[in-house]
C-alpha positions as CSV (number, residue, x, y, z in Angstrom):
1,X,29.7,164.2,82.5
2,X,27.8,161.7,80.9
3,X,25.0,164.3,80.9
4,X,27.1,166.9,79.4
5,X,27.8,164.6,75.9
6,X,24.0,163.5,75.0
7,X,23.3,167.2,75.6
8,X,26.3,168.2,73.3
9,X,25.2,165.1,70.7
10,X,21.5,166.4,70.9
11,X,23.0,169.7,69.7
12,X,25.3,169.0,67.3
13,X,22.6,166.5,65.5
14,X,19.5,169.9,65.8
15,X,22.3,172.3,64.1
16,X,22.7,169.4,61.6
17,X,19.2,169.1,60.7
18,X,18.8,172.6,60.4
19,X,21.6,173.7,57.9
20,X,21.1,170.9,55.9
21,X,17.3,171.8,55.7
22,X,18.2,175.0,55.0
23,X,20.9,173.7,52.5
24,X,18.2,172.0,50.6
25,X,15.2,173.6,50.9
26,X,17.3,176.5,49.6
27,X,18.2,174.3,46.4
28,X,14.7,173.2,45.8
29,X,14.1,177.2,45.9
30,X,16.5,178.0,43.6
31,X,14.2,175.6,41.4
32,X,17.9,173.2,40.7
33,X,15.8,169.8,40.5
34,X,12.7,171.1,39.0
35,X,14.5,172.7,36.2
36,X,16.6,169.2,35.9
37,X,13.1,167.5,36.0
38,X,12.0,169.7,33.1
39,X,14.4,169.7,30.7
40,X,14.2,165.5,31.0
41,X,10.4,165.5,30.6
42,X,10.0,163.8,34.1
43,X,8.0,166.2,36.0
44,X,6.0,163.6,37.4
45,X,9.4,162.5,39.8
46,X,10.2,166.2,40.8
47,X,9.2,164.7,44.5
48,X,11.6,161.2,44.3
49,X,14.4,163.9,42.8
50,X,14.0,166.2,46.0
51,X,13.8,162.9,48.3
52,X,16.9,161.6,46.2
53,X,19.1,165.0,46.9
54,X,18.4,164.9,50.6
55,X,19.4,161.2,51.1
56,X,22.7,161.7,49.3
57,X,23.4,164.9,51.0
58,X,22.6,163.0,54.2
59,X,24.5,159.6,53.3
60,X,27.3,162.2,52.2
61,X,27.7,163.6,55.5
62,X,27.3,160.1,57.1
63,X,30.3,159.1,55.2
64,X,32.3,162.1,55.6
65,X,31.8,162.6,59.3
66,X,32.4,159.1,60.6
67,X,34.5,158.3,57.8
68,X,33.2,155.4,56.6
69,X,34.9,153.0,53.8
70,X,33.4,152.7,50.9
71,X,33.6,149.7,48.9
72,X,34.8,149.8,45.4
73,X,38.0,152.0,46.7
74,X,39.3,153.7,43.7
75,X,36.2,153.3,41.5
76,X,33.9,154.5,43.8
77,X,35.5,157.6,44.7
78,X,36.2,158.7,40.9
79,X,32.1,158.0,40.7
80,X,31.4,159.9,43.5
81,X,33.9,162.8,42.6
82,X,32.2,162.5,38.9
83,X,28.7,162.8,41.0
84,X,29.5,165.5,43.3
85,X,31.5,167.8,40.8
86,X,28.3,167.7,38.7
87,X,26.3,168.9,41.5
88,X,27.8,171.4,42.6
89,X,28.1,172.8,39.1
90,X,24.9,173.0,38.5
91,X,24.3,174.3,41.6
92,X,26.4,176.7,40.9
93,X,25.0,177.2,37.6
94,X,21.3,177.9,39.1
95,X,22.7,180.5,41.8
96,X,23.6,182.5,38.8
97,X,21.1,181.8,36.8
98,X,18.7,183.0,39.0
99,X,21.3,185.8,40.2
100,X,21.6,187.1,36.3
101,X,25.2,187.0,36.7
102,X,26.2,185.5,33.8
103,X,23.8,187.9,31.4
104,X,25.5,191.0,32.7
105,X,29.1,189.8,32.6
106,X,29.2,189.4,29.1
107,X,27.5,192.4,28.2
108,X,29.9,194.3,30.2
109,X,33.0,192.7,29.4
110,X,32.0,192.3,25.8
111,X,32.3,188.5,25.8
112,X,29.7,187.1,23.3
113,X,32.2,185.9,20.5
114,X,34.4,184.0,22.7
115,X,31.4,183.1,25.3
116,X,32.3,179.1,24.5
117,X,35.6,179.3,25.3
118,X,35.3,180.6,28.6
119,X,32.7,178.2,29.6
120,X,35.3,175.9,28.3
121,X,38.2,177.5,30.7
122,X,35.7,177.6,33.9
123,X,35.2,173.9,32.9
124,X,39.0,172.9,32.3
125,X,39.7,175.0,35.7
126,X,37.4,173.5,37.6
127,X,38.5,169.8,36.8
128,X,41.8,170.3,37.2
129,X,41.7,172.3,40.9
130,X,39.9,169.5,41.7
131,X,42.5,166.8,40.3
132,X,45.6,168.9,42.3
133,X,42.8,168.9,45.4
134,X,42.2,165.0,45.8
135,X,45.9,164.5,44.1
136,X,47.1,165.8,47.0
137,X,44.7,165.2,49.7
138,X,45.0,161.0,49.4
139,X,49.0,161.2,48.5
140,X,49.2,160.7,45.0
């Protein structure tokens, strides 16, 4: 029996380490930090950046999985929704980016006069499926 779980926990932790490897060397492909590093003029911390990504993803995970208590209750959580909404926007942002989604979209649907406002409305919708989510999700 015994046997049976550290050869399940081995498991588990091997997929873990794999997908998020994947996750992020993925990101660092897609070239998400090393644009960020950049546009900021701080090329020379492209490395402490990638190491940076992988411990939050990591301490992320931790926190999530076991579901650990953060200290700082409210304040901490509207920082780390601040920090993880960010993310995954520009995430998002370099998948099509590198994709050329965005470029062919508004060629084809004609969008270039009202381009602004739509970034505006992806924006606005974005917050606010996230404010129903976490509304929601902790009983507000």
């Amino acid at each position: 029996m015994w046997m049976q779980q550290i050869l399940l926990g081995i498991l588990g932790l091997s997929a873990g380490i794999t997908v998020a490897g994947g996750l992020f060397s993925f990101l660092v492909e897609l070239g998400v930090v090393a644009d960020f590093a950049d546009r900021t003029h701080t090329g020379e911390h492209v490395l402490l950046y990638e190491d940076a990504a992988a411990l939050g993803g990591a301490a992320g995970s931790l926190v999530f999985v076991y579901g650990l208590d953060l200290p700082g209750g409210a304040v901490t959580l509207a920082v780390f929704g601040l920090l993880a909404g960010i993310f995954t926007g520009c995430w998002a942002m370099a998948l099509a980016e590198v994709l050329n989604v965005f470029p062919v979209f508004i060629r084809r649907v004609r969008l270039q006069n009202c381009l602004p406002w739509a970034i505006l409305g992806m924006a606005f919708g974005k917050g606010l499926g996230a404010l129903v989510f976490f509304w929601n999700q902790w009983g507000g």
